[in-house]
C-alpha positions as CSV (number, residue, x, y, z in Angstrom):
1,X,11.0,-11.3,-4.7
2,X,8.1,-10.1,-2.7
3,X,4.9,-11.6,-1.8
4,X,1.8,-8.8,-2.9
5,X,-1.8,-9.3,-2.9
6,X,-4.5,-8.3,-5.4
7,X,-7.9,-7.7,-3.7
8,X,-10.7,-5.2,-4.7
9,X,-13.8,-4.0,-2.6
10,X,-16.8,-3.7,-5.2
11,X,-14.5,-3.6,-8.4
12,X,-12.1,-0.8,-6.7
13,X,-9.2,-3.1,-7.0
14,X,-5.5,-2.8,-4.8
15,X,-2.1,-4.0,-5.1
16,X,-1.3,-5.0,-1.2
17,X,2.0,-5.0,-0.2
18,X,3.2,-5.7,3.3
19,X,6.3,-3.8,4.6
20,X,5.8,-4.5,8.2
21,X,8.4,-7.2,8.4
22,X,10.7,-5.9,5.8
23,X,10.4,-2.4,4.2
24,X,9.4,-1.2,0.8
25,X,11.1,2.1,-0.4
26,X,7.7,2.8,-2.1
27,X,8.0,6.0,-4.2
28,X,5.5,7.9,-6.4
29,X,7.2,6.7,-9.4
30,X,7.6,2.9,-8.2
31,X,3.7,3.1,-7.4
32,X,3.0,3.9,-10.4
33,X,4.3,1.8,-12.6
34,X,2.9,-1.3,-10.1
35,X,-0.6,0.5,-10.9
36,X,0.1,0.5,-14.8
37,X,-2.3,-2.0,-16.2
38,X,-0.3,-2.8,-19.0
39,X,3.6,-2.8,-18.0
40,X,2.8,-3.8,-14.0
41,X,0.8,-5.8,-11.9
42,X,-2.6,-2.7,-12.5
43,X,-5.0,-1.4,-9.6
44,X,-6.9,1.7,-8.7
45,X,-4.5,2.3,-6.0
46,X,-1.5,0.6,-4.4
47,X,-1.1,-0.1,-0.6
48,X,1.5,-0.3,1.8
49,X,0.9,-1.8,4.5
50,X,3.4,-0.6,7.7
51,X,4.0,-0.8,11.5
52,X,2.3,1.6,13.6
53,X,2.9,2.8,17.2
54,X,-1.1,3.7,17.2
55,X,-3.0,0.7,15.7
56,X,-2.5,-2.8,15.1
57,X,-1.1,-1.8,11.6
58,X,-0.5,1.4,9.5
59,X,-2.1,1.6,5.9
60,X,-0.1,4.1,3.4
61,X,-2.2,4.9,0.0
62,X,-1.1,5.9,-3.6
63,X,-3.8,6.3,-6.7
64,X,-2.9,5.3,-9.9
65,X,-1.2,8.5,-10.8
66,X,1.6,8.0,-7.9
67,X,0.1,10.4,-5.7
68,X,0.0,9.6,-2.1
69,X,-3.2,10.1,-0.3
70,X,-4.8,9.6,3.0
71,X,-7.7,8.0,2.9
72,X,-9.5,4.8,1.3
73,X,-13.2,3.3,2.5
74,X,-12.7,0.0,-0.2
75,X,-9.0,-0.4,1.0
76,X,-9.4,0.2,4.4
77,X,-11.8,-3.2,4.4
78,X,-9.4,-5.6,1.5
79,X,-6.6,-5.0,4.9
80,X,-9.2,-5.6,7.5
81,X,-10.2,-8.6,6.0
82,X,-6.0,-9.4,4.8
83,X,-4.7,-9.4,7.9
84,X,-7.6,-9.6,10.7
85,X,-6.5,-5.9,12.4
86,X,-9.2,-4.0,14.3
87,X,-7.6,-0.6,13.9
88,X,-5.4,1.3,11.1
89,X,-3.1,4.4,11.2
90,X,-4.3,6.2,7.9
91,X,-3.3,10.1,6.9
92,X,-6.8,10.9,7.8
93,X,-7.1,9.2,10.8
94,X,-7.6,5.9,12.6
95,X,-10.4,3.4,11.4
96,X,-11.5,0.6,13.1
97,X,-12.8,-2.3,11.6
98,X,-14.5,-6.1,11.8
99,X,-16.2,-8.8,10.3
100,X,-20.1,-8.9,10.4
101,X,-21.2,-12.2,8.7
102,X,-19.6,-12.2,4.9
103,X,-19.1,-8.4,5.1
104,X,-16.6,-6.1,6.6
105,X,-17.5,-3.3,8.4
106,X,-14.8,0.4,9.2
107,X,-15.5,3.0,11.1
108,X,-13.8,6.3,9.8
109,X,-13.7,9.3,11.5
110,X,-16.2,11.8,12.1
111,X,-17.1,14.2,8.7
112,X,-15.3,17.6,8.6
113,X,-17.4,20.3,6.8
114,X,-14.8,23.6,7.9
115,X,-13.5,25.3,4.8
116,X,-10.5,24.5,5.8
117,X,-10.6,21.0,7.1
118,X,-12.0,19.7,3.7
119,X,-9.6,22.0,2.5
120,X,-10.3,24.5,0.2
121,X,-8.5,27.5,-0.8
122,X,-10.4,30.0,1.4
123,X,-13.5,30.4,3.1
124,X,-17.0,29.9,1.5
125,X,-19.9,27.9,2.7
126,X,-19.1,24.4,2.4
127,X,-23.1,23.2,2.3
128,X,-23.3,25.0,-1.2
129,X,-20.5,26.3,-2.9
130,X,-21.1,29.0,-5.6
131,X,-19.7,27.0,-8.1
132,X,-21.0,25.6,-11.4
133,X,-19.3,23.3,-14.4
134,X,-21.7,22.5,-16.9
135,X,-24.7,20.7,-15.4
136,X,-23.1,20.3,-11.9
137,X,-23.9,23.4,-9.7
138,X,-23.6,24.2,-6.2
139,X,-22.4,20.9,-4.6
140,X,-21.7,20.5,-1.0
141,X,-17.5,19.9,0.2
142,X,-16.7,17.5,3.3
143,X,-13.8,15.4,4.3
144,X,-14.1,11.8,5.4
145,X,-10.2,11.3,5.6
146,X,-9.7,12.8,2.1
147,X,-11.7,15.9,0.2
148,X,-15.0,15.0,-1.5
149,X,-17.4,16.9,-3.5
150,X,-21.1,15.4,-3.6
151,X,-23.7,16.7,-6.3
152,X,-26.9,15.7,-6.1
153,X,-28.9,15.3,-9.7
154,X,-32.0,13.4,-11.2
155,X,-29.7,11.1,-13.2
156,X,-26.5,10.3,-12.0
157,X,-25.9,8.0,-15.2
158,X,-26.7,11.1,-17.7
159,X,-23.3,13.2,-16.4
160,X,-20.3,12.9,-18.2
161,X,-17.9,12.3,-15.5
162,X,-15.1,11.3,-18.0
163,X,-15.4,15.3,-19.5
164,X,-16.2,17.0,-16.6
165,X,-14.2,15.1,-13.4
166,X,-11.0,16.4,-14.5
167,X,-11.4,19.8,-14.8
168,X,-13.5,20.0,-11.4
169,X,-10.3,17.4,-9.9
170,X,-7.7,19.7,-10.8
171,X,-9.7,23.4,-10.0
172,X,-7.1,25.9,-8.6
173,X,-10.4,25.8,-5.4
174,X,-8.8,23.2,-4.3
175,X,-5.3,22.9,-2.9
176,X,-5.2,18.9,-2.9
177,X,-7.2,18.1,-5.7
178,X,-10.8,16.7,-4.9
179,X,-13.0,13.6,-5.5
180,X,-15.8,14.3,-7.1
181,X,-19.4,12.5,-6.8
182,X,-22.8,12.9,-8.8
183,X,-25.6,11.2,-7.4
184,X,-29.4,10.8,-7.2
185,X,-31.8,10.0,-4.8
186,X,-34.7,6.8,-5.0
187,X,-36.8,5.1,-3.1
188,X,-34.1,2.1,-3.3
189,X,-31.4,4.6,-1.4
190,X,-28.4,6.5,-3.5
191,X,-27.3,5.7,-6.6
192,X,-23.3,7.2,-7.2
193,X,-20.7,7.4,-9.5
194,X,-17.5,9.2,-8.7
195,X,-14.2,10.7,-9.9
196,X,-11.5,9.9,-8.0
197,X,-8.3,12.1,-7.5
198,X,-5.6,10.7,-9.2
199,X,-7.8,7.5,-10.7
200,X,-10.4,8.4,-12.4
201,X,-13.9,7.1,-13.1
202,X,-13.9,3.9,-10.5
203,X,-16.5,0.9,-9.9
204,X,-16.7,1.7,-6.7
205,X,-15.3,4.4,-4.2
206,X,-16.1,4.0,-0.3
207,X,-15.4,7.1,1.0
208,X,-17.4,8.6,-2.1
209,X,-20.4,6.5,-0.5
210,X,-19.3,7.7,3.0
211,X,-19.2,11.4,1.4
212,X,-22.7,11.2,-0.3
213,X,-24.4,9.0,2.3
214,X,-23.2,12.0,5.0
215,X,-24.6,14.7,2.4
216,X,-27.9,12.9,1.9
217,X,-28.4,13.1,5.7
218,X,-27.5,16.2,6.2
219,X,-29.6,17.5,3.5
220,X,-32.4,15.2,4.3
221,X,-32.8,13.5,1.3
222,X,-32.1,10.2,3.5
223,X,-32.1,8.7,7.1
224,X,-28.9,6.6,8.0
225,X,-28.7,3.7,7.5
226,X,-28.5,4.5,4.0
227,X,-27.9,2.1,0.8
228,X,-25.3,3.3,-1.9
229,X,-25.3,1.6,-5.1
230,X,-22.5,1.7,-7.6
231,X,-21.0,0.3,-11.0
232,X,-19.5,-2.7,-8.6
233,X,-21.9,-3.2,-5.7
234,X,-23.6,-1.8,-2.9
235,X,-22.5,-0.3,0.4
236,X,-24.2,0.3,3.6
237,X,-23.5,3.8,5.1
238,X,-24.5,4.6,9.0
239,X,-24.2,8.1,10.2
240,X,-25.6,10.6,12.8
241,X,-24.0,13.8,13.5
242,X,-20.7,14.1,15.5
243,X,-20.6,10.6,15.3
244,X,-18.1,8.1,13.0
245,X,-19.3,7.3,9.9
246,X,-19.8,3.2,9.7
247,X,-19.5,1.7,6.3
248,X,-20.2,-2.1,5.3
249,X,-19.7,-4.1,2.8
250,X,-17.5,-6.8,0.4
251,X,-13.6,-7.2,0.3
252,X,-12.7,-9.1,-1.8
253,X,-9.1,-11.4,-2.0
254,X,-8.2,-12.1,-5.7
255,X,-5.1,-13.6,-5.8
256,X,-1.4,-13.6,-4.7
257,X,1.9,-13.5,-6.0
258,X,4.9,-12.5,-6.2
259,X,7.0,-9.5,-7.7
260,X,11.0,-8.7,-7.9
261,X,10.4,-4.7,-7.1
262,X,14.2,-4.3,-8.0
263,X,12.9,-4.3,-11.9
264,X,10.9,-1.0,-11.7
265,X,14.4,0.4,-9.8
């Protein structure tokens, strides 16, 4: 049997298991069917948590789907506030994170906006691609750890992201798949919904409010610090240029339990 842990940061929920003591031989397939709501334990995305020669623990990621990726704002907080670590190896780079009052607070890495850093299947202009599906036009592409697009509209609640995210997720443009977020612009700060890759239409994604919150500065539509609100909370996004991007907010620790992974075998 092995211990796992069900957190969520703002409704983005994670199956935590920790391999650092005795390793998992995750898989896509094994991950999964631990994601399947209905015939396993059901999250956005399982984590694996490993040791790491470069921070105080390593942080693997798969979505729903089983895909591996490298990056995740909500997660990167849940095993912050799990297991107390100030740094964590992730595929998109190290992030650094603490405790300020209730909330938890990660630093990723600095945006990339280069074609080919985000990455997309050859150059174009990443600040306003000359691309359109349906109502969502020109949107700007950037990296935070893992490939986002942001489009910026008057209602973020009148786009079908359940019709449209798929078809822009899966576009031949982009060689990993992309994240896709619509968003508009009040006086209260951003208000976002997002497809993620590989999960779909979530409650909350962090480096989707890391994405949009970079966009909306760079575009001047806001000044950091710069309040996200989604389906399952807010987010606070800090950000000036060349500079990591800081992001703050809940983690939240559900429950524990324990699973006999030899089943899904």
């Amino acid at each position: 049997m092995r211990q796992f842990h069900k957190m969520h940061g703002l409704g983005n929920d994670f199956v935590v298991l920790d391999g650092r003591e005795q390793p998992v031989a995750m898989s896509p397939a094994l991950a999964k069917m631990l994601a399947d709501r209905h015939l396993g334990i059901g999250c956005d995305q399982l984590i694996l948590l490993e040791p790491s020669a470069k921070a105080d623990v390593k942080m693997r990621i798969w979505n729903h789907d089983g895909g591996e990726v490298q990056s995740c704002g909500n997660a990167s907080r849940c095993v912050v506030a799990l297991t107390g670590a100030k740094s964590l190896e992730t595929g998109g780079g190290i992030v650094e994170g603490g405790t300020v009052g209730t909330e938890v607070e990660v630093s990723l890495p600095p945006p990339q906006f280069a074609w080919d850093k985000v990455p997309l299947n050859y150059p174009m202009d990443t600040a306003h691609l000359p691309f359109a599906w349906g109502p969502l036009e020109h949107p700007m592409a950037l990296s935070v750890g893992n490939p986002h697009l942001v489009f910026f509209v008057p209602d973020e609640k009148a786009i079908d992201l359940t019709s449209v995210g798929p078809s822009i997720e899966h576009d031949p443009a982009f060689p990993e798949r992309i994240n896709v977020n619509v968003a508009s612009v009040s006086d209260d700060g951003v208000h976002l919904r997002t497809w993620e890759r590989g999960a779909g239409l979530t409650l909350a994604c962090g480096t989707g409010a890391c994405a949009t919150a970079v966009a909306a500065i760079v575009q001047k539509k806001a000044v950091s610090p710069v309040k996200v609100h989604m389906r399952g909370g807010d987010l606070t996004i800090s950000w000036a240029p060349d500079e990591p991007i800081r992001m703050r907010g809940a983690a939240t620790h559900v429950f524990a339990g324990e699973i006999d992974l030899e089943q899904f075998a």
